[in-house]
C-alpha positions in Angstrom: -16.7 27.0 -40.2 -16.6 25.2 -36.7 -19.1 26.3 -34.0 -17.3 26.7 -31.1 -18.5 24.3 -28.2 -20.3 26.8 -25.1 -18.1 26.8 -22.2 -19.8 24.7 -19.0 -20.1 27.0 -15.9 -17.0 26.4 -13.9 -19.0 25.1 -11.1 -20.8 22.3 -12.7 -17.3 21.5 -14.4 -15.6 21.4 -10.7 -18.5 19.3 -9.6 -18.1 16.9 -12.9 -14.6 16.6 -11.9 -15.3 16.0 -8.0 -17.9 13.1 -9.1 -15.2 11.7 -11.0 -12.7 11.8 -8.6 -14.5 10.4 -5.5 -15.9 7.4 -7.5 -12.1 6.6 -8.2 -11.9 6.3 -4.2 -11.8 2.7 -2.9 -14.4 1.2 -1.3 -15.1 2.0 2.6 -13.0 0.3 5.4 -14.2 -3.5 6.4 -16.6 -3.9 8.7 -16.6 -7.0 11.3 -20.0 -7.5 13.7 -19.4 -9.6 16.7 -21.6 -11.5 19.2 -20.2 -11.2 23.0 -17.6 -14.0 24.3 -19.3 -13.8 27.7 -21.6 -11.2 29.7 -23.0 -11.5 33.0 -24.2 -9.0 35.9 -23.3 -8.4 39.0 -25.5 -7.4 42.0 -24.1 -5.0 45.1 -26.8 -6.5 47.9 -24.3 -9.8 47.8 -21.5 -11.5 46.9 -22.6 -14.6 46.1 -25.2 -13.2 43.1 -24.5 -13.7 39.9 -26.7 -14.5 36.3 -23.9 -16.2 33.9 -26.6 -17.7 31.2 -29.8 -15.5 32.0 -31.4 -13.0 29.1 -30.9 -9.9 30.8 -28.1 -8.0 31.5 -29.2 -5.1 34.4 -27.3 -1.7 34.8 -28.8 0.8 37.4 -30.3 0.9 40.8 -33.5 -0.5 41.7 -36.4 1.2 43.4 -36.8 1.8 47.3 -38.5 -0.9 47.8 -35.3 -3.3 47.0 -32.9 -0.6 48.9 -31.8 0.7 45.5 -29.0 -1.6 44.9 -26.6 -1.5 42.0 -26.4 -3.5 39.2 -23.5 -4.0 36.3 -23.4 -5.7 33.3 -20.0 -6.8 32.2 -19.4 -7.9 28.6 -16.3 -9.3 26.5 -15.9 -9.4 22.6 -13.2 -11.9 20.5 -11.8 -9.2 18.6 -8.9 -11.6 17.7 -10.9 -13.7 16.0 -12.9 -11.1 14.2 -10.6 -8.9 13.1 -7.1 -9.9 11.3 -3.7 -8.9 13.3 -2.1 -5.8 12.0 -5.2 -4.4 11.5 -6.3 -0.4 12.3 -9.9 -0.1 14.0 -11.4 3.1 12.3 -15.0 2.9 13.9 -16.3 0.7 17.2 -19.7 0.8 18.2 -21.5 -1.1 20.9 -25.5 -1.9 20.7 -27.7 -3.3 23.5 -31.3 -3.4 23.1 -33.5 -2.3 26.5 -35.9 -5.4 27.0 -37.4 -3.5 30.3 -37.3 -0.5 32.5 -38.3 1.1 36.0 -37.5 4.6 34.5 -37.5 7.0 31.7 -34.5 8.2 30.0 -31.3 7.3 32.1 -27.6 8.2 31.0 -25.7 5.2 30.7 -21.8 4.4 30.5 -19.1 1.6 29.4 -15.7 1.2 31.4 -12.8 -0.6 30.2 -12.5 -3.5 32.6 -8.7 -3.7 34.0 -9.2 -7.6 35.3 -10.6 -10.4 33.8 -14.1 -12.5 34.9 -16.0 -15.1 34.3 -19.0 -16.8 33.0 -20.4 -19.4 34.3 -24.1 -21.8 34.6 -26.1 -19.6 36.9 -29.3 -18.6 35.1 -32.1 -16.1 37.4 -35.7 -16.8 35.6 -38.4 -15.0 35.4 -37.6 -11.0 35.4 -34.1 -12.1 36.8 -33.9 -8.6 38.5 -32.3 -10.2 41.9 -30.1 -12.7 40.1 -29.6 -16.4 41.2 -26.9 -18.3 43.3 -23.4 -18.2 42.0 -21.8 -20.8 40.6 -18.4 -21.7 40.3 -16.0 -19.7 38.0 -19.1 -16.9 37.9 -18.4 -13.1 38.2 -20.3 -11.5 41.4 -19.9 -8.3 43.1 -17.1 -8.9 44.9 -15.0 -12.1 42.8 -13.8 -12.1 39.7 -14.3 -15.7 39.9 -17.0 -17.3 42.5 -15.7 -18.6 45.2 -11.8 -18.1 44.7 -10.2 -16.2 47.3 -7.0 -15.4 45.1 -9.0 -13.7 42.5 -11.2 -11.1 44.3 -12.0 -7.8 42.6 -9.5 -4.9 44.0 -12.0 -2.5 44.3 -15.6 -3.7 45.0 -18.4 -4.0 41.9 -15.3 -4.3 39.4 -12.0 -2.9 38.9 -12.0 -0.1 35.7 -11.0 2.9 34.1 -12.9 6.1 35.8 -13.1 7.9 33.0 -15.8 6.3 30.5 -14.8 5.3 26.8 -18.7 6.7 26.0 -21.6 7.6 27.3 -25.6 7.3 25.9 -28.9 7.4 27.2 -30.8 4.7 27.9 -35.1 4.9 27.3 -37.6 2.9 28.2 -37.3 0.2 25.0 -35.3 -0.1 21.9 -31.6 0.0 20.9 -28.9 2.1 22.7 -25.5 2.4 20.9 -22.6 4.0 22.5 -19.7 5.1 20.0 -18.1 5.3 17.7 -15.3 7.4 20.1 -11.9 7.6 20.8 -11.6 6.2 23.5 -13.5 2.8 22.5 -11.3 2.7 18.8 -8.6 2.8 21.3 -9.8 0.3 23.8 -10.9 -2.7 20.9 -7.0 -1.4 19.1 -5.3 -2.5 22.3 -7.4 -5.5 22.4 -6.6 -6.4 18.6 -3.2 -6.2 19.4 -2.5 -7.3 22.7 -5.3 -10.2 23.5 -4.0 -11.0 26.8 -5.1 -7.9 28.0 -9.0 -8.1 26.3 -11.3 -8.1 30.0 -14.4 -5.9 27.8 -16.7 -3.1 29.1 -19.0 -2.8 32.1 -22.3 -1.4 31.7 -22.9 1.4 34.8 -26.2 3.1 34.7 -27.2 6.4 36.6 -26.2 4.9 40.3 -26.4 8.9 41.8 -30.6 7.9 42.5 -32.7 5.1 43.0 -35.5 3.7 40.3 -33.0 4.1 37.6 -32.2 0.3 36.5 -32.4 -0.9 33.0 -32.3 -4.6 31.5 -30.8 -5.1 28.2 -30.7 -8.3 26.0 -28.2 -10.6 26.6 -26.0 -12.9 24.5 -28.6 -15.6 25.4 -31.8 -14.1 24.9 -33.7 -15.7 22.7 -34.7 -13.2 20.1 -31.5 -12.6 18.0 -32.1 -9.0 17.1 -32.2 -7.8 20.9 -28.6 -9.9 21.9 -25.2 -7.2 22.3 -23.6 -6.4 19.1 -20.2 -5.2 18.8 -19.7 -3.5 15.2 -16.1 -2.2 14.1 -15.1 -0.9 10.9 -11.0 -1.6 10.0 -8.7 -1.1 7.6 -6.5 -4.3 7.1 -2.6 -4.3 7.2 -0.2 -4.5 4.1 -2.8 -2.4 1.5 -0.9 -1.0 -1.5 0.7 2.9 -1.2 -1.4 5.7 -2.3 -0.6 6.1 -5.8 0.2 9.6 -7.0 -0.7 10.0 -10.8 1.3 11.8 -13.0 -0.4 12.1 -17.3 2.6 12.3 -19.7 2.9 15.5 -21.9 1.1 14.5 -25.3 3.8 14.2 -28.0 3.2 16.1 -31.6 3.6 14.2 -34.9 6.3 14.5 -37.1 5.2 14.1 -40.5 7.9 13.8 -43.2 7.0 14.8 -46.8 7.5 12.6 -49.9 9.0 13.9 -53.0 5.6 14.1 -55.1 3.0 14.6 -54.8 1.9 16.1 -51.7 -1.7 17.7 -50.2 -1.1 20.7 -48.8 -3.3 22.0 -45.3 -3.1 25.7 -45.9 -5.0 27.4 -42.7 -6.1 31.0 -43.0 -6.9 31.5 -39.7 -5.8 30.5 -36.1 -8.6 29.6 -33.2 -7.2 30.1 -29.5 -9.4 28.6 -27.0 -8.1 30.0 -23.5 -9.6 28.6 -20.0 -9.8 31.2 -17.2 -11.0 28.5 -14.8 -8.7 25.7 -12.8 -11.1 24.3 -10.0 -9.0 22.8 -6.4 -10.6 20.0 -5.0 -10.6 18.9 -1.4 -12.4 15.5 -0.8 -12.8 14.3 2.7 -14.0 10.8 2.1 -14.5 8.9 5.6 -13.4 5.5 4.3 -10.1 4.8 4.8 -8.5 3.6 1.9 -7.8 6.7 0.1 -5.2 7.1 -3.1 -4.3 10.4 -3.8 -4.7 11.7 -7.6 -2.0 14.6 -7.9 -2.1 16.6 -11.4 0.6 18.3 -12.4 -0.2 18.9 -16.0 -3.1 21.0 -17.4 -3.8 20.3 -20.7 -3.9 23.1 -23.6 -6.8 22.2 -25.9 -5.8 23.8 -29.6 -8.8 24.1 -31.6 -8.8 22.7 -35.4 -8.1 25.5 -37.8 -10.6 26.6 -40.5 -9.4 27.7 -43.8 -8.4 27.1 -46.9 -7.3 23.6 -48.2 -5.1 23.8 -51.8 -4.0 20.1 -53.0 -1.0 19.5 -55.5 -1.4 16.2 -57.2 1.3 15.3 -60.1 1.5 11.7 -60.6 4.3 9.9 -62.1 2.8 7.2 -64.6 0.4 7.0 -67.3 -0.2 3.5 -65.7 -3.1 2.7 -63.2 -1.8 4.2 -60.5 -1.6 3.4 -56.7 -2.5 5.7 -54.5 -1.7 4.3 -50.6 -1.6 7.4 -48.4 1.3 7.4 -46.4 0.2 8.9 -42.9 -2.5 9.9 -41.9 -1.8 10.9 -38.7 -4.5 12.5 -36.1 -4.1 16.0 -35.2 -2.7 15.9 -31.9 -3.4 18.7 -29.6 0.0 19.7 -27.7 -0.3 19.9 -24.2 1.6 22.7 -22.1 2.6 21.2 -18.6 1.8 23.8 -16.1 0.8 22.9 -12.5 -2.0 24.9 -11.7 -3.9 22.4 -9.6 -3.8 20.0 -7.2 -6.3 17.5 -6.2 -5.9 16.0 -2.5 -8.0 12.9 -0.7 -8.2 13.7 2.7 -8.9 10.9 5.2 -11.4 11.4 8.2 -12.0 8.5 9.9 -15.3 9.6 11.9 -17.9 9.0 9.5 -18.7 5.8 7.1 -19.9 7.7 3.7 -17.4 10.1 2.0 -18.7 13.5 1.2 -16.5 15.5 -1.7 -16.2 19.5 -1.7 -15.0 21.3 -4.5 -13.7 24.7 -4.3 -13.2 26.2 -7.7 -10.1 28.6 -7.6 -9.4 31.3 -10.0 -5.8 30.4 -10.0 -4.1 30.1 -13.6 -5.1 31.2 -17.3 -3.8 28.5 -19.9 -3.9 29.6 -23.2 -4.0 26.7 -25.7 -3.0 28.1 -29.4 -3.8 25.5 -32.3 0.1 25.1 -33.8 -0.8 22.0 -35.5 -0.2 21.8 -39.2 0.3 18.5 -40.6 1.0 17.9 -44.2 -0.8 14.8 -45.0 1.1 13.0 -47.8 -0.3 10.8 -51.1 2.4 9.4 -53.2 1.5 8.1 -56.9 3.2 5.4 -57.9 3.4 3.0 -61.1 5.7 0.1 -61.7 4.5 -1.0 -65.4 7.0 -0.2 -68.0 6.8 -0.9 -71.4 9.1 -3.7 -73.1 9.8 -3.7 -76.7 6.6 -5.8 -77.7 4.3 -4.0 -75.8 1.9 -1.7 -77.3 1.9 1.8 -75.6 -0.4 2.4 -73.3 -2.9 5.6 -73.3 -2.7 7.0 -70.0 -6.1 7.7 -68.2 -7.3 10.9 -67.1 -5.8 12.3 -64.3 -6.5 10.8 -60.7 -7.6 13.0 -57.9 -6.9 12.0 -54.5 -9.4 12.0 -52.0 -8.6 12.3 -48.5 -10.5 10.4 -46.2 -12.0 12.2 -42.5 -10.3 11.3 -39.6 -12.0 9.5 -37.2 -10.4 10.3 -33.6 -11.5 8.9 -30.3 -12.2 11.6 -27.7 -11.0 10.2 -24.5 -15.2 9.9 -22.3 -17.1 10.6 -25.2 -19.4 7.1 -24.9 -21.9 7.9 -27.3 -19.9 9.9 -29.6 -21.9 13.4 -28.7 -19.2 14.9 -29.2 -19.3 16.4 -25.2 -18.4 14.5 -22.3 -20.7 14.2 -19.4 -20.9 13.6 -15.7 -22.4 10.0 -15.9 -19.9 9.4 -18.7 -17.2 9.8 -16.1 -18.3 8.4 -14.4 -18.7 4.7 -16.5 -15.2 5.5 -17.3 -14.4 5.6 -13.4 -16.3 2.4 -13.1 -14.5 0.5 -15.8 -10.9 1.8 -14.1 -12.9 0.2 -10.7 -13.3 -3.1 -12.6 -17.0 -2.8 -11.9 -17.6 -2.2 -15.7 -16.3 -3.9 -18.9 -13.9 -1.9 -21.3 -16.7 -2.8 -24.1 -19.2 -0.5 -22.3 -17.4 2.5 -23.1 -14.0 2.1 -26.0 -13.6 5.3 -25.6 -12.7 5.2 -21.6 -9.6 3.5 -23.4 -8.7 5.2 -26.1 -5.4 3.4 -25.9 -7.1 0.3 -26.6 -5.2 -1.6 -23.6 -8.2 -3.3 -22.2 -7.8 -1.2 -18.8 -8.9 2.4 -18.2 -5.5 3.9 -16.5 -5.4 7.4 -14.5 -3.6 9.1 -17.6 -6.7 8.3 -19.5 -8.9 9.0 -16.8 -7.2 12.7 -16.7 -7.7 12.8 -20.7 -11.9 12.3 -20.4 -11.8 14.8 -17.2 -9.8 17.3 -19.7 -11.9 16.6 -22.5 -15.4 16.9 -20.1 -13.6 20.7 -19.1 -12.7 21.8 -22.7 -14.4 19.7 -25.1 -13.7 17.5 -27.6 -11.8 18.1 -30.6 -12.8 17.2 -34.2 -10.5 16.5 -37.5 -11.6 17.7 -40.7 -11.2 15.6 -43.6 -8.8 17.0 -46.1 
C-alpha cells in the first residue's frame, strides 16, 4: 500500500506559491545619486549679496535683530548625465543636512525654478549668515546673473512655481529629505527629457515669522556626508515585454506491446486525489520591472495505483537468452487544462521593497483520476541455431524477468524527500534568476536543459501543492 501524502493547509501552500513567485520578480528599478551642478543663496536686504562657493546654503528669515530678512537657497542637479535618455523616474528624493539653526522645527519647501541662475566665486566666511559681495555671473535677490541688466529675475527673490513639488520639516540638526512625490518625479522627468529647461529647486523656509532660518550643507562643505544629495530610482528604456507563461499539457505515453512475452500491470484498485483549494495571488511589488506569470493550466495529480501485478513470461529459445526491455517508460500523470487561477504582478511605483499578498480563493475543484496503465514490455530473444554438426543444446531453466523501479525526477524535490518545500522553490527560482547553478538543484530541471524555464517552475510549484508522485517497480 502507498500512504497517502497529508494535504498542506491551503494557506501555507498559497504563501509557498507567493514566495515563489515574487522571487521570480526582477530586481528593483536603478538607482542614480547625484551631487548638485550649482547652489547658492540669495539674500532679500540687497541685490548685490550673494554666496556662490560658501558651505551653507540658508532658507528662512533671520531674527529681529537683522530685520528678519529672507533667505533662499537655489540648487541644480545634471540629471542628463546621471540618468540615460529614455529613461522613466519612478522615485526622486532630495536630502540636505541642517549644519545650524535659530529655531526649532520649521516647515520647509522646494519650488521648481522657471529661469536659470548662476554660480559664481563669492564665498561669505565665518557663519556666512549675511552673505558676501556678488560677483560676476552670481545669482542675488534680484539677478539671475550679477550685474546684467538683461537677465533680472521677473518677480523679485526668484521666479517659480507657487505650488511646492514637496514640503518637510526642517529641525534643529540632521538630514531633511523631501520626496519622493509627484510632483518632483515629474519635475526631474521633464528635466531628463528636456535639458534645456533643467533651472532646479529653491529652498523657501517658513518666511510668515521672523527667527525661522536654517543653514544646510552645501555642495562645498567640507564634510561629504552633510553636501545635497539628489537620489532617483529609474527604470531604463528598451527592457524586454512582460512575458506571459503558458505550461504545455503533459502528453501520456503510448506503449505498444510486443508479440511475447509481455508483463502485465493489473491494478485492483483506483486512488483519486481531488484538490478543493486554487489560491489567487495579487503581488504588488514596488520595483518596476515586473513580468507577469499567467497560469492557465492546473495540473491533475493521478496517484500510482496499488494492486495486483501478474507477469507472463514465455521465451522463445532454449538458448541464453537476451532479455533488453523495450520501454520503460515513466508513469506520466495527465494533466486536465482548466483555468482556475490567475496570478497578476501589479506595479506600484511609491515604495522601493515589494510586498506579496496572497488571497486564497475557493474557486474550482479538480479532480485528478489515476488512468495510467502502462504495459511494460520484455521480449526474449535467441539467435543460436543449431547446424548439422552441432551438438544439441540443453536449454537452461527458465529465466524470470525482473523489472527494475523507476526512478523519476519530481520537478523541486532537491533532496529527494519526496515533498517540495518553500526554500526549495525557492533555489529553483534562484537558478531560473541565474543567481544559482543548475548543479545545486537537477531536479529544478528536470528537462535536463541546463536552464530552469517557467513551465518547470510551474511543475515544482504543482508538485509543492500536490505532492510528488512515486513509480513502483514492477
Amino acid at each position: 500500500m502507498i500512504a497517502r501524502r497529508p494535504h498542506r493547509p491551503p494557506a501555507q501552500l498559497a504563501s509557498a506559491v507567493c514566495v515563489a513567485v515574487a522571487l521570480a520578480a526582477p530586481a528593483p528599478a536603478d538607482e542614480a545619486t547625484l551631487a548638485p551642478l550649482k547652489d547658492n543663496t540669495i539674500f532679500s536686504e540687497s541685490n548685490s549679496r550673494s554666496n556662490g562657493i560658501g558651505i551653507g546654503l540658508f532658507a528662512g528669515r533671520t531674527a529681529p535683530r537683522n530685520n528678519g530678512a529672507i533667505r533662499r537657497a537655489l540648487l541644480a542637479f545634471d540629471i542628463a548625465a546621471a540618468v540615460p535618455a529614455g529613461a522613466t523616474i519612478t522615485s526622486a528624493r532630495l536630502e540636505l543636512r541642517v549644519t545650524m539653526s535659530i529655531a526649532g522645527s520649521e516647515p520647509v519647501t522646494v519650488h521648481r525654478l522657471l529661469a536659470d541662475w548662476g554660480e559664481a566665486m563669492s564665498n561669505a566666511g565665518g557663519s556666512e549668515g549675511t552673505g558676501a559681495p556678488a560677483q560676476m555671473g552670481d545669482v542675488t535677490w534680484r539677478f539671475r546673473f550679477f550685474n546684467d541688466t538683461s537677465t533680472e529675475w521677473d518677480s523679485l527673490g526668484g521666479d517659480f512655481v507657487g505650488v511646492a513639488s514637496a514640503s518637510a520639516q526642517a529641525g534643529n540638526s540632521g538630514t531633511v529629505t523631501w520626496g519622493s512625490t509627484a510632483e518632483m518625479v515629474a519635475d526631474v522627468q521633464g528635466w531628463l527629457d528636456a535639458p534645456a529647461g533643467n533651472f532646479g529647486w529653491i529652498v523657501v523656509g517658513n518666511e510668515s515669522q521672523t527667527t525661522t532660518a536654517k543653514r544646510f550643507g552645501s555642495g562645498e562643505e567640507t564634510t561629504a556626508s552633510s553636501r545635497p544629495r539628489l537620489v532617483l530610482e529609474f527604470e531604463p528604456s528598451g527592457n524586454p515585454p512582460t512575458p506571459t507563461a503558458v505550461p504545455p499539457n503533459t502528453p501520456s505515453p503510448t506503449i505498444t506491446p510486443a508479440d511475447t512475452p509481455t508483463s502485465t500491470l493489473a491494478p485492483t484498485d483506483t486512488r483519486t486525489a481531488i484538490v478543493t483549494n486554487t489560491a489567487t495571488l495579487t503581488l504588488a511589488p514596488t520595483g518596476t520591472r515586473t513580468p507577469t506569470i499567467s497560469v492557465t493550466n492546473t495540473a491533475t495529480p493521478t496517484l500510482p495505483p496499488t494492486g495486483t501485478r501478474t507477469s507472463a513470461i514465455a521465451p522463445t529459445s532454449t538458448r541464453t537468452p537476451v532479455v533488453p526491455p523495450t520501454e520503460t517508460p515513466p508513469v506520466s500523470p495527465t494533466a486536465s487544462a482548466t483555468p482556475t487561477a490567475s496570478h497578476t504582478a501589479t506595479v506600484t511605483p511609491d515604495t522601493a521593497q515589494p510586498s506579496a499578498t496572497a488571497e486564497p480563493t475557493q474557486t474550482a475543484t479538480p479532480t485528478a483520476v489515476d488512468s495510467a496503465s502502462p504495459t511494460p514490455e520484455i521480449t526474449a530473444t535467441a539467435s543460436d541455431t543449431p547446424g548439422p554438426d552441432t551438438p544439441t543444446a540443453t536449454s537452461p531453466p527458465e529465466p524470470t524477468a525482473t523489472a527494475t523501479p523507476i526512478v523519476a525526477i519530481c520537478p523541486g524535490d532537491c533532496d529527494g524527500s519526496g515533498t517540495v518545500e518553500i526554500n526549495e522553490l525557492i533555489t529553483c527560482v534562484n537558478i531560473a534568476l541565474g543567481t544559482q547553478p543548475p548543479s545545486v538543484c537537477p531536479a529544478c530541471d528536470p528537462s535536463g536543459g541546463g536552464t530552469v524555464e517557467i513551465n518547470e517552475l510551474i511543475a515544482a510549484v504543482n508538485r509543492a501543492l500536490s505532492g510528488c508522485v512515486p513509480l513502483l517497480p514492477l
